[in-house]
MARZAGU-528645 format. One line per 5 residues: number of its first residue (from 0); their letters; for each residue x, y, z of N, C-alpha, C. Coordinates in steps of 0.001 Angstrom, whole numbers. Layout:
% residues N
NUM	A	X,Y,Z,X,Y,Z,X,Y,Z; ...
This chain:
% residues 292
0	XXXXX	4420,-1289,-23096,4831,-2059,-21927,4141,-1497,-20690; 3058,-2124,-19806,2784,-1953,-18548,3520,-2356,-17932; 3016,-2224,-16017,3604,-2223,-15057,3928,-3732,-14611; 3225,-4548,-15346,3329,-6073,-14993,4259,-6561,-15569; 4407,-6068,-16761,5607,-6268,-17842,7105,-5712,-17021
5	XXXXX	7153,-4906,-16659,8226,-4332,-15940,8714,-5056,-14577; 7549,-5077,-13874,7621,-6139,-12788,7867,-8123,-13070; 7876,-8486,-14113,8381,-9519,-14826,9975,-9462,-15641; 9771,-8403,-16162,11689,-8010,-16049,12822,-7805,-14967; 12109,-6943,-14077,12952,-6992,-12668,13510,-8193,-12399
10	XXXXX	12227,-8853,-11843,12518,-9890,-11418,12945,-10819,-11918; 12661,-11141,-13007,13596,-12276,-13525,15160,-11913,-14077; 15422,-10503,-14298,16536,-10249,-14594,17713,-9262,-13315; 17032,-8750,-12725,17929,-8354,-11336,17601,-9181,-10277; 19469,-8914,-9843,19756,-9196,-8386,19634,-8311,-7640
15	XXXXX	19934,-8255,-6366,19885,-7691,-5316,19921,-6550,-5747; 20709,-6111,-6415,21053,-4634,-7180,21683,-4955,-8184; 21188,-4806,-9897,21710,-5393,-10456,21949,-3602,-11476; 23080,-2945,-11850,23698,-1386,-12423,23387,-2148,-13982; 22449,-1259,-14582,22285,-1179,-16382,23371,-327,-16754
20	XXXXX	23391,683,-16566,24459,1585,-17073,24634,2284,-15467; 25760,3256,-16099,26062,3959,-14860,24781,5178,-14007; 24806,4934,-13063,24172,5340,-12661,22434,5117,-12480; 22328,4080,-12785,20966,3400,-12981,21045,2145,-12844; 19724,1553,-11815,20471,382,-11673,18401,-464,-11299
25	XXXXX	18267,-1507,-11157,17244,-2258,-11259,17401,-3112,-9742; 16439,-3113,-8902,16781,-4279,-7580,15647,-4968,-6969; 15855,-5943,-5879,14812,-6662,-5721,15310,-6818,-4172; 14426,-6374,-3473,14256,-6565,-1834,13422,-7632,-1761; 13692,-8582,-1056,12893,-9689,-573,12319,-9644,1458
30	XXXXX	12846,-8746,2231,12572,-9028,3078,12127,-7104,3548; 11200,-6950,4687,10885,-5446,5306,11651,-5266,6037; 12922,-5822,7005,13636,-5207,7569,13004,-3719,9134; 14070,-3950,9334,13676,-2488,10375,14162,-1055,9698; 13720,-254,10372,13788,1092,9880,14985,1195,9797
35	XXXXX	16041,1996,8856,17461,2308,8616,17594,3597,7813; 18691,3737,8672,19010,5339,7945,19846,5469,6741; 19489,6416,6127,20147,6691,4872,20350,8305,4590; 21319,8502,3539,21483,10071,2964,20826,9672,1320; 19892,10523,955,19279,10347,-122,20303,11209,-1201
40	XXXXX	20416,10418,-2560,21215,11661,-3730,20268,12166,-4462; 20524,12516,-5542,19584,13005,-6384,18929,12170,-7452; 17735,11765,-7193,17284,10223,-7861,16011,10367,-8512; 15875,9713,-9719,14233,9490,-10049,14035,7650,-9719; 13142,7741,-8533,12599,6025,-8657,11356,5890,-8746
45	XXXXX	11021,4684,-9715,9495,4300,-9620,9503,2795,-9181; 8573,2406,-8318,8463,1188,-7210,7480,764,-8423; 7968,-856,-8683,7224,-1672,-9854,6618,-2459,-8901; 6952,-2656,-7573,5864,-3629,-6988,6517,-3607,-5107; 5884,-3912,-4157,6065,-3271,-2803,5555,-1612,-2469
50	XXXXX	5772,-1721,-1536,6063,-117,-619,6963,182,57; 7425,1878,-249,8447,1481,1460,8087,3100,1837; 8239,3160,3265,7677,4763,3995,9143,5212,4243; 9013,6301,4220,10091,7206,4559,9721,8438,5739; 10767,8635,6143,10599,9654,7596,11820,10624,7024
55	XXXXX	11467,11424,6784,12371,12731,6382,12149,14290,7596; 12827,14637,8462,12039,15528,9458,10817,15237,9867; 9786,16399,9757,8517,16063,10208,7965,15480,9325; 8541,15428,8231,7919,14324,7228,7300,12979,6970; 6524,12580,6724,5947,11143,6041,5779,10899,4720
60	XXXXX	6927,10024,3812,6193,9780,2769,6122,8119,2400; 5270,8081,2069,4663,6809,1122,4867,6703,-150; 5462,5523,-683,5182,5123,-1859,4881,3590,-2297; 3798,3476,-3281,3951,1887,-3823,4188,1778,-5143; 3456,426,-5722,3551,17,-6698,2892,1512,-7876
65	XXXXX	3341,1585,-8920,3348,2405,-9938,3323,3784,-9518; 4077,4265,-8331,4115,5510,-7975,6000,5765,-8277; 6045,7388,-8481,7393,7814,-8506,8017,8242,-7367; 9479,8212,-6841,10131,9123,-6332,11024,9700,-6641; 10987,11131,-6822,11849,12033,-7101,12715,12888,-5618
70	XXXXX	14252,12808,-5438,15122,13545,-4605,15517,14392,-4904; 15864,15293,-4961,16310,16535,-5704,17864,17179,-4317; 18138,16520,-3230,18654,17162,-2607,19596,15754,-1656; 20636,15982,-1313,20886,14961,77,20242,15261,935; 19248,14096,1600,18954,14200,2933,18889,13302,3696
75	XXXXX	19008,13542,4939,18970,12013,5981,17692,11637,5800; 17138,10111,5908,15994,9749,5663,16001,8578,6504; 15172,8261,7454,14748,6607,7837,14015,5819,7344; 14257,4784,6780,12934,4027,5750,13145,2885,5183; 11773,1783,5662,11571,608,5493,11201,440,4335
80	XXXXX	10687,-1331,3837,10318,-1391,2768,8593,-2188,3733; 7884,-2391,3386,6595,-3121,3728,5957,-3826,2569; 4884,-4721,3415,3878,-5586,2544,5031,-6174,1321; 6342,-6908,2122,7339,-7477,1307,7697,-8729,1910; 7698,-10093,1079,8121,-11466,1016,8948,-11773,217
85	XXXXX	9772,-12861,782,10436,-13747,-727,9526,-14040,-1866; 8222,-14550,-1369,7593,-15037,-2455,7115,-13502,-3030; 7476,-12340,-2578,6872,-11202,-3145,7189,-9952,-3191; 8848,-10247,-3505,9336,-8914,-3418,8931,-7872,-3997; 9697,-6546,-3258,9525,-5572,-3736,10778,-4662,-4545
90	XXXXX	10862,-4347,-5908,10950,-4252,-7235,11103,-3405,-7576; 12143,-2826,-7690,12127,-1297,-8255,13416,-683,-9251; 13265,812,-9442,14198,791,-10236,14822,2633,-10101; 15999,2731,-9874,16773,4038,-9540,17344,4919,-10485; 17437,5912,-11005,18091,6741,-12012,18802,8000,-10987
95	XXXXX	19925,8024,-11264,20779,8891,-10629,20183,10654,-11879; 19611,11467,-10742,19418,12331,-12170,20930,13273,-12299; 20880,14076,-13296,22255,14808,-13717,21762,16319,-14321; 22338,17003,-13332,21734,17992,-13596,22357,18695,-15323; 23433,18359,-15796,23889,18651,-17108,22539,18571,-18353
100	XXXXX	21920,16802,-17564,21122,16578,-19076,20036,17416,-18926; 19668,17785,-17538,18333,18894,-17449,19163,19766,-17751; 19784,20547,-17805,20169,22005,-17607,19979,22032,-19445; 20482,20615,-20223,20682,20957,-21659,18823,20663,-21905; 17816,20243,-21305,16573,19714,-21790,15796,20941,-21533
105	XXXXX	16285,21990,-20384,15128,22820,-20292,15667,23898,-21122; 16340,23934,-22100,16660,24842,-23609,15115,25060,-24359; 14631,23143,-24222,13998,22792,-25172,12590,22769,-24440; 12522,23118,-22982,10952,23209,-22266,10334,24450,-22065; 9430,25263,-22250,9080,26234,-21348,9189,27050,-20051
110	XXXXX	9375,27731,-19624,9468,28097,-18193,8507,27861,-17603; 8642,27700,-16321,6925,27358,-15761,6566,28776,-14689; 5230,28996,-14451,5335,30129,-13756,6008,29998,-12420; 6016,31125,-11690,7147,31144,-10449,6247,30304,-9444; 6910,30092,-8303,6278,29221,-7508,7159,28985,-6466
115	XXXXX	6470,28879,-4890,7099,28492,-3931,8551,27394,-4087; 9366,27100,-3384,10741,26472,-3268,9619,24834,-3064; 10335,24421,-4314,10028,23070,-3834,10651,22057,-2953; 9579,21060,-2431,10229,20240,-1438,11147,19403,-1936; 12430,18875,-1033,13632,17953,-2007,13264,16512,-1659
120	XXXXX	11910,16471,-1654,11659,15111,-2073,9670,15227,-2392; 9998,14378,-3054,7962,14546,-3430,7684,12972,-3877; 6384,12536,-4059,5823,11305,-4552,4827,11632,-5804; 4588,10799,-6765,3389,11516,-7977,3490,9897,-8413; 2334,10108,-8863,1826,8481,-9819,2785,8604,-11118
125	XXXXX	3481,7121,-11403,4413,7182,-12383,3194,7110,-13988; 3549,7760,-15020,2950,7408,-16044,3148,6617,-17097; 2229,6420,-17777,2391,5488,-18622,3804,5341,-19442; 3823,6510,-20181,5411,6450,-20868,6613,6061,-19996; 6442,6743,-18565,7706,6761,-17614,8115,5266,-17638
130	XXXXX	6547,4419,-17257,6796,2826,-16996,6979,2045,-18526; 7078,2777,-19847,7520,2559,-20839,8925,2178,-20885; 9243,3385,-20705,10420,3875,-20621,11642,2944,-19346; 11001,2969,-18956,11555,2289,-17555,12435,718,-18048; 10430,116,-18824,10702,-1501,-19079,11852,-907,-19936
135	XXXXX	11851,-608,-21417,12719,-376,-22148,14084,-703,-21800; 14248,-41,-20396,15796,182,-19733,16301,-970,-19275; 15286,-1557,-18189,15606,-2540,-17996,15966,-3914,-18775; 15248,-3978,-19982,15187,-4978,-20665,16978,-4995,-21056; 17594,-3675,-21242,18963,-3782,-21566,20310,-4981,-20689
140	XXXXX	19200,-5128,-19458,20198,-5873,-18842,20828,-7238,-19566; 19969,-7910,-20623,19757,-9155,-21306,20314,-8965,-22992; 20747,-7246,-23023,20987,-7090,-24174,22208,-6318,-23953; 23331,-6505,-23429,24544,-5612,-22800,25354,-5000,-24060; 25048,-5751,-24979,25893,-4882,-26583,24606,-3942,-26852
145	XXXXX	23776,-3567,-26087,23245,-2049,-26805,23013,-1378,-25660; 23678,-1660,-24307,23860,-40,-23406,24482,1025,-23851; 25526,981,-24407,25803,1938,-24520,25105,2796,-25333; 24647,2305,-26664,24051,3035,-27683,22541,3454,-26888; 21911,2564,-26517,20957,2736,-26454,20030,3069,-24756
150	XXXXX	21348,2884,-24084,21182,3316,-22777,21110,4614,-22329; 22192,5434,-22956,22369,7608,-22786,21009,7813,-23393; 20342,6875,-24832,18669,7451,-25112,17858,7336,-24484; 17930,6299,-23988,16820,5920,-22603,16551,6887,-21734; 18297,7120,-21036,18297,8021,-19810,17606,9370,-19964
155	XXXXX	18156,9849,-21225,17490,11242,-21585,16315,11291,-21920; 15518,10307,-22427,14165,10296,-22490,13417,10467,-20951; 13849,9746,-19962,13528,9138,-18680,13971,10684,-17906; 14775,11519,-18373,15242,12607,-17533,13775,13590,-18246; 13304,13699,-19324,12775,14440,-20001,10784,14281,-19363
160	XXXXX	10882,13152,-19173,9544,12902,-18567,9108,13335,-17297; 10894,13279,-16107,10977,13723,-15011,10601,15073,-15256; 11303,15551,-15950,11250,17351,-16450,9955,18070,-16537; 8992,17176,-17362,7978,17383,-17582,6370,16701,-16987; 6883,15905,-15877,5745,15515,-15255,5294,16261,-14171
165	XXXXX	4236,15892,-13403,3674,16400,-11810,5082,16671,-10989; 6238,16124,-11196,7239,16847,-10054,8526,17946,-11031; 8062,17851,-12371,8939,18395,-12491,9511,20046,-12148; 8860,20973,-11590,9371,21701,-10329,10585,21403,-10104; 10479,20456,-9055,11540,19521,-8329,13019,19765,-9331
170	XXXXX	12395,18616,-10612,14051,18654,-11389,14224,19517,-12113; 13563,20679,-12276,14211,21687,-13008,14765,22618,-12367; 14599,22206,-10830,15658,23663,-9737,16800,22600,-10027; 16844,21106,-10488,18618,20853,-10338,19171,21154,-11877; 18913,21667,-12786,19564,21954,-13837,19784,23398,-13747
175	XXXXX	19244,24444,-12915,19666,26083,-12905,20551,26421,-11984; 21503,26757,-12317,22713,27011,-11574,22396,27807,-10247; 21135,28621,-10239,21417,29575,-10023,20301,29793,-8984; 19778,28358,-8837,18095,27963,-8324,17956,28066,-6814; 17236,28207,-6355,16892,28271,-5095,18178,27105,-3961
180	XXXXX	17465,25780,-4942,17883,24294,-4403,19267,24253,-4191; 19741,24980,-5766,21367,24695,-5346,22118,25672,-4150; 21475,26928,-4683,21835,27867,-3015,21994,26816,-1908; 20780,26269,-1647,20654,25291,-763,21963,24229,-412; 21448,23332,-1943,22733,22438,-1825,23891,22538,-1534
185	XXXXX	24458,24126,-1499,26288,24679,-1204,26205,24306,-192; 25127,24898,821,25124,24825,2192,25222,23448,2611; 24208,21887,1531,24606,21274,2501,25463,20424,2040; 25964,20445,1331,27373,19790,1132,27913,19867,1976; 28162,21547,2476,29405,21380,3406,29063,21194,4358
190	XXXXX	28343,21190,5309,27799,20421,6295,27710,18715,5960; 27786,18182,5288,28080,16814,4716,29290,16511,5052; 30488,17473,4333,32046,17726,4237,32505,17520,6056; 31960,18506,6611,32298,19089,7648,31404,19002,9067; 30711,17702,9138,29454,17374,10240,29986,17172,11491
195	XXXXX	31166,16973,11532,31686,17254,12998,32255,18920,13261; 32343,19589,12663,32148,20730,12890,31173,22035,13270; 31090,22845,14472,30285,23391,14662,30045,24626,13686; 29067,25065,13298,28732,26293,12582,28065,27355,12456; 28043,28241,12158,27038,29409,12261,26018,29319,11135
200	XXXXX	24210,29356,11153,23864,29466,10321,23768,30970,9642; 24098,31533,10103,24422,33114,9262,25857,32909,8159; 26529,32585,8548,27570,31448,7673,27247,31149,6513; 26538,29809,6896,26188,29400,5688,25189,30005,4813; 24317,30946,5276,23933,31595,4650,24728,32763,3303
205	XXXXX	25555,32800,3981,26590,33677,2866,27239,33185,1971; 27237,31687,2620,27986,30878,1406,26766,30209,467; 25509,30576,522,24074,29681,-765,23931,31520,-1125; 24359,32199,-907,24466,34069,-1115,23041,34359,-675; 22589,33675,299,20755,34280,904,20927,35029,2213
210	XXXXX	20005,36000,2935,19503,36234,3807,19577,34977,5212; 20184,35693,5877,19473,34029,7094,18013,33777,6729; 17374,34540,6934,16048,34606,6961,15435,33586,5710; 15850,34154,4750,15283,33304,3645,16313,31910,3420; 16906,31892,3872,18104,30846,3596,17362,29299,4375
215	XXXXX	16732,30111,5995,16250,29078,6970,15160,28470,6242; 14255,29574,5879,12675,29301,5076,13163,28047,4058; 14371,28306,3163,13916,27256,2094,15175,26042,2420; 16124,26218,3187,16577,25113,3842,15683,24511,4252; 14680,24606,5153,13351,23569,5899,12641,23354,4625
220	XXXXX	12152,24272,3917,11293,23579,3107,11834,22666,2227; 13019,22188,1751,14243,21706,1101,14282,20790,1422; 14267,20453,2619,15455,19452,3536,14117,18882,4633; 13305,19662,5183,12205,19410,6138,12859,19479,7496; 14377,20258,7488,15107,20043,8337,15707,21531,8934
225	XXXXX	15880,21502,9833,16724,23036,10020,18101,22543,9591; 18953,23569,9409,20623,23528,9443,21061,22545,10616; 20549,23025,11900,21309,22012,13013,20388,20891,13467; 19414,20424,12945,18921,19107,13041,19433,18292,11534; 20075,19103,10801,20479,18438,9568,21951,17842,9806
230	XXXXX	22602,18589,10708,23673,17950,10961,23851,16995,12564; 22899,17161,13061,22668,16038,13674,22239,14584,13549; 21246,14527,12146,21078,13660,11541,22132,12797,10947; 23123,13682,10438,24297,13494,10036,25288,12724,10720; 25147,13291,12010,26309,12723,13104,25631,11398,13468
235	XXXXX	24504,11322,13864,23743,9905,14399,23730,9003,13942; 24102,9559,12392,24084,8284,11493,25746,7315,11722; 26209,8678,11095,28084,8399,11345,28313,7460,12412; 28183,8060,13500,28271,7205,14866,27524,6095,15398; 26692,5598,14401,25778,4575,14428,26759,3374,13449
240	XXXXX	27188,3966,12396,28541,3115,11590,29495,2563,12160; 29903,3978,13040,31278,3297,14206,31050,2575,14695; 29969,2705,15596,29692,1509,16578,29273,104,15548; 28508,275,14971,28950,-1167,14220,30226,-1780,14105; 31550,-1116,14268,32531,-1532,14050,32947,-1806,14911
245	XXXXX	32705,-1140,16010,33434,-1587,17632,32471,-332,18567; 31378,-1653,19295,30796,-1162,20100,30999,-709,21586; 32214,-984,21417,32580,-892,22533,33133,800,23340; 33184,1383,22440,33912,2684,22040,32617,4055,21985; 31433,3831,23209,30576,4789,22454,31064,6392,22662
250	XXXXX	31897,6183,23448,32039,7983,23813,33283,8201,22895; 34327,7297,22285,34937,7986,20930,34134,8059,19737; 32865,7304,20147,31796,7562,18705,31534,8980,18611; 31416,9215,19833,30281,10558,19802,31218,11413,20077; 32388,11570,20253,33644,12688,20152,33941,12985,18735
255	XXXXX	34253,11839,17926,34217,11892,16863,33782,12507,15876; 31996,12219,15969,31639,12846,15228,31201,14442,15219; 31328,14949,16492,30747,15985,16700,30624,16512,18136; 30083,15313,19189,29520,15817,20270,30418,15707,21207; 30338,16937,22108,31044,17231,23543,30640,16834,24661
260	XXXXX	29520,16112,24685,29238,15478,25848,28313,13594,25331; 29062,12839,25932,28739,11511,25634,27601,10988,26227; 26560,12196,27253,25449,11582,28165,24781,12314,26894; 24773,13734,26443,24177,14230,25753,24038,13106,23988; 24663,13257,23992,24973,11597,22724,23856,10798,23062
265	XXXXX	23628,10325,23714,23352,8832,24279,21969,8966,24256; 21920,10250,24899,20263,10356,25116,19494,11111,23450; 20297,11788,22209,19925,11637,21164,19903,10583,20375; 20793,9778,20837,20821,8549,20096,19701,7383,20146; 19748,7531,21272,18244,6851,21720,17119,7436,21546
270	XXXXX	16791,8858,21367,15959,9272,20672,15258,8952,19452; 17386,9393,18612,16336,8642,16911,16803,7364,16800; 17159,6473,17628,17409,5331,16953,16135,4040,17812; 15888,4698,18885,14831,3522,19712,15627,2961,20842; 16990,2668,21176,17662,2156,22397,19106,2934,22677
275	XXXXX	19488,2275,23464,20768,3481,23965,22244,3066,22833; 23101,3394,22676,23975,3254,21624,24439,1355,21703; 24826,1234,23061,25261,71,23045,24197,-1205,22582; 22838,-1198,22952,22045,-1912,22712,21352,-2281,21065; 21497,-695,20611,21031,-557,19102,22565,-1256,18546
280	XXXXX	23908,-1029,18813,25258,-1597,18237,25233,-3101,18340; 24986,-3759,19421,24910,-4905,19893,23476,-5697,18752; 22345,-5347,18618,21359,-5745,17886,21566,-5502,16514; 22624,-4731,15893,22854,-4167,14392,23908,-4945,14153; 24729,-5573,14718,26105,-6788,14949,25195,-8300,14627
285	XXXXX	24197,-8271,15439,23546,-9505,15502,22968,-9906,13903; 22260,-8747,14026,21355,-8945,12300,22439,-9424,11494; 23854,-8730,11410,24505,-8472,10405,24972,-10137,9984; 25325,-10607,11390,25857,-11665,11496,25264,-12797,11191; 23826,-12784,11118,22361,-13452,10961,22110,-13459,9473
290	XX	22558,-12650,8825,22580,-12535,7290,23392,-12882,6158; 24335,-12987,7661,25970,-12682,6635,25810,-14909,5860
């Protein structure tokens, strides 16, 4: 099965987001939209047809048609889809990874030599088997009496390729308990948990059991983010939700989530979002309403 083959299953068999089994799911964007924020989980995707860019910190990444993305971490992310029509959507397909089935697959892999903290997100050309593997999955949507049986084989095949391709780095820090990433990840959970709360990064350093020093190094390289631009990301987003709900309210937005001063708010908000809270709330009401 090639990539055309796969891109002929999508589409004729998913909706908007159409879940094969848990945690895996097949979808079809028809329109590019404006930039929107998101918290990334821990995902393997390969784009069967479109592009979409992502802004992660100082980051840029790209991906298109027959390329992978691998997440290995939550992170705030801004990101469109492009070079996307009705007559030409863009097509893709998500696997929630689990660090259990790696933790039980790298029994059966080699160690790889040591190597810098990898980044918690990367791009690599998907391969042939992956987009095998992929159609395979998808095709289950049309065959719902063999997910179960034949869906956990899929996944573990599809986790095993992750394991062992150009990023696998990446997914084998989420199956070791004991890995750089997850140090990491303690930290940002709770900053996830707890984003209206102020914190010490010496703190959290004690709680991933690192050095500040080394804790900062592979938090940024992790995340592309420091600790307190990570939870600012966090809050901008939050308070970008509220105000969708009632724009009227920007200084309980920004109490809310975190901030002590509502001029100071206003003028980050407009930073990462492009206009001042009320104007970006007022234009995110409109779309919604335009769609609905």
């Amino acid at each position: 099965m090639d990539l055309g083959d796969v891109c002929r299953l999508i589409d004729r068999l998913a909706g908007s987001e159409t879940t094969i089994i848990d945690g895996i799911v097949a979808s079809r964007v028809e329109s590019e939209g404006p930039p929107e924020g998101s918290v990334t989980g821990t995902s393997f995707v390969l784009m069967a047809r479109g592009s979409k860019r992502m802004a992660v910190g100082d980051r840029l990444f790209e991906y298109g048609a027959g390329q992978c993305l691998v997440t290995s971490v939550e992170v705030p992310v801004t990101g469109h889809f492009f070079d996307v029509s009705p007559r030409k959507p863009a097509l893709g397909f998500a696997m929630t990874l689990r660090p259990a089935i790696i933790a039980d697959l790298l029994l059966q892999s080699p160690p790889p030599p040591r190597g810098p903290v990898p980044s918690g997100i990367a791009v690599a050309d998907a391969s042939a088997d992956v987009i095998d593997a992929v159609g395979r999955m998808v095709r289950l949507i049309e065959r719902p009496q063999d997910c179960a049986a034949l869906g956990a084989l899929i996944e573990r095949e599809l986790h095993w390729l992750a394991l062992t391709g150009p990023l696998g780095p990446m997914v084998r820090q989420l199956g070791l308990a004991d890995s750089r990433l997850s140090r990491v990840g303690h930290a940002v959970r709770w900053i996830r948990e707890h984003y209206a709360d102020p914190f010490r990064v010496d703190d959290l350093a004690r709680l991933a059991r690192m050095s500040p020093s080394a804790f900062h190094r592979s938090f940024h390289a992790i995340t592309a983010l420091s600790p307190i631009q990570y939870q600012k990301q966090l809050r901008l987003q939050e308070a970008r939700v509220r105000l969708l709900a009632d724009p009227s309210d920007i200084a309980g937005a920004a109490y809310a989530v975190g901030y002590e001063s509502a001029s100071q708010f206003s003028r980050e908000y407009r930073r990462q979002f492009g206009a001042p809270p009320s104007i970006d709330a007022a234009r995110l009401r409109d779309a919604d309403l335009t769609s609905a």
